[in-house]
LOBA-468724 format. One line per 8 residues: number of its first residue (from 1); for each residue z, y, x of C-alpha. Coordinates in nm, 4 decimals, m for minus. Layout:
N
NUM> Z Y X  ...
END
This chain:
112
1> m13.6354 m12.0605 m33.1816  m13.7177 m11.7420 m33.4140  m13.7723 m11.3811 m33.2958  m13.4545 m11.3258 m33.4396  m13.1848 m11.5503 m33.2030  m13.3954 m11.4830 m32.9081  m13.3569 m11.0898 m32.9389  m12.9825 m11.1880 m32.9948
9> m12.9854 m11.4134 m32.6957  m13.1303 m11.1065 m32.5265  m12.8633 m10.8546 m32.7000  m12.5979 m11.1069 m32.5829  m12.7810 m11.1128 m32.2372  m12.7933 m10.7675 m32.1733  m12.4454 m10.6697 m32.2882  m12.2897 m10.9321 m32.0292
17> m12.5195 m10.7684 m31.8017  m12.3582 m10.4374 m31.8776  m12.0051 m10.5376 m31.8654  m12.0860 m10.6867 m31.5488  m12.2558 m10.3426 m31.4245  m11.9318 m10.2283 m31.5102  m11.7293 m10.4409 m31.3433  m11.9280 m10.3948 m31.0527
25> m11.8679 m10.0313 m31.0603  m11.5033 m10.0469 m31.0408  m11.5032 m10.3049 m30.7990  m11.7121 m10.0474 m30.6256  m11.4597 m9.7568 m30.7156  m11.1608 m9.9393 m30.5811  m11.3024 m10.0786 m30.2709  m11.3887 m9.7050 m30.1902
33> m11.0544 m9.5991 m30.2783  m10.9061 m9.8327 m30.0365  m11.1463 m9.7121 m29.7230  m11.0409 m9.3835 m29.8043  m10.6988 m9.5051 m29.7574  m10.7692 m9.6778 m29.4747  m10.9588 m9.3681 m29.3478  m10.6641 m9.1528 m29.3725
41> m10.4011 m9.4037 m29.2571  m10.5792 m9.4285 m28.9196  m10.6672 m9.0328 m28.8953  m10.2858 m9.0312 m28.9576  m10.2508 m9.2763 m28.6495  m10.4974 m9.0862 m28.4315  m10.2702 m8.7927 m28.4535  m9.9433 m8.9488 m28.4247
49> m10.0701 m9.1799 m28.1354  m10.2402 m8.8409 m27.9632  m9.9054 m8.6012 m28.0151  m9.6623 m8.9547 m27.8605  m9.9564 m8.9496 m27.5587  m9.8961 m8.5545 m27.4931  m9.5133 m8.5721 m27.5302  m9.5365 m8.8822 m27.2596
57> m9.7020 m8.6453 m27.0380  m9.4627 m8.3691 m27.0655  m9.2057 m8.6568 m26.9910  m9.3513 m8.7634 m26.6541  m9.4434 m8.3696 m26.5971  m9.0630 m8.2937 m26.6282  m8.9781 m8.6226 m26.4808  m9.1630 m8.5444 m26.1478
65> m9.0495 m8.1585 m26.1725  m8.6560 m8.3021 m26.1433  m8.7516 m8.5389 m25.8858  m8.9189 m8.2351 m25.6567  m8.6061 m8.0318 m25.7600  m8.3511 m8.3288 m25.6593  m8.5853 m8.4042 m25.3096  m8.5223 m8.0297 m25.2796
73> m8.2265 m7.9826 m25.2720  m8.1552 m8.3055 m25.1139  m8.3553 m8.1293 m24.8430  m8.1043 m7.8339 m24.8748  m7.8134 m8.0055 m24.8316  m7.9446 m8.2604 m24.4993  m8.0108 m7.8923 m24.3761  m7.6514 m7.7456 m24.3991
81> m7.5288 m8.0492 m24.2334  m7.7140 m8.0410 m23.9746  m7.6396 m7.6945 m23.9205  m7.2319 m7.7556 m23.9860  m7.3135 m8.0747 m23.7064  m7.4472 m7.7957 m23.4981  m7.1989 m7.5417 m23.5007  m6.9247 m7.7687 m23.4464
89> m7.0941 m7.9025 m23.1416  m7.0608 m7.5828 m22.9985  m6.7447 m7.5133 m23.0627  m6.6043 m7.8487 m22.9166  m6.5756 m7.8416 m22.5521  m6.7943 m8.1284 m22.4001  m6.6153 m8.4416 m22.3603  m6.6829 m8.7938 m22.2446
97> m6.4659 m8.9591 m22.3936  m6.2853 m8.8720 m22.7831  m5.9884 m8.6925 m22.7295  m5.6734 m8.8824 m22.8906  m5.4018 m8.7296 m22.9985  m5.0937 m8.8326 m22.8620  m4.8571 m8.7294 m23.1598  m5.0627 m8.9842 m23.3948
105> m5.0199 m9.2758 m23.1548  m4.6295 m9.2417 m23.1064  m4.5928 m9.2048 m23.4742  m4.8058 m9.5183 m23.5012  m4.5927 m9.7187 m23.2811  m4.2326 m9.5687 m23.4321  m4.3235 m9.6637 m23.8100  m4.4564 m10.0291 m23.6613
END
């Protein structure tokens, strides 16, 4: 083998080395594109996942707030009857036994 093939050999060497270099590089390039992507996509996630997290708690926050209101007034209401329960109480004379009215019963028996 003369100088001259080996310094091609080594030409030809070092040029496949090169286009391999460059190769590399955008191998390199892409791969970095893509976990920038990737990067962004799950900063993207982060936020949405953060912002569904918050508006969940504002749910159960309003969710709880409705259920205090509802127990509330629930509260209310058992309140007015008993007081209604009360008055009437008064009102009625005392009785041991319910008062029936005659009218009803002789209309009952009439239409039967």
């Amino acid at each position: 083998m003369n100088i001259l093939e080996t310094l091609q050999r080594i030409a030809a060497t070092t040029q496949r080395l090169d286009m391999a270099l460059v190769e590399i590089e955008r191998e390199r390039a892409a791969r970095q594109r893509f976990e920038d992507a990737i990067v962004n996509q799950t900063g993207r996630l982060e936020v949405r996942v953060s912002e569904m997290r918050e508006r969940l708690a504002r749910l159960e926050a309003s969710r709880e707030a409705d259920r205090s209101q509802m127990s509330a007034e629930l509260a209310r209401f058992q309140a007015e009857v008993e007081r209604a329960e009360m008055r009437l109480t008064r009102f009625l004379p005392a009785q041991s036994e319910p008062r029936v009215l005659p009218d009803c019963e002789e209309e009952g028996s009439k239409h039967e």
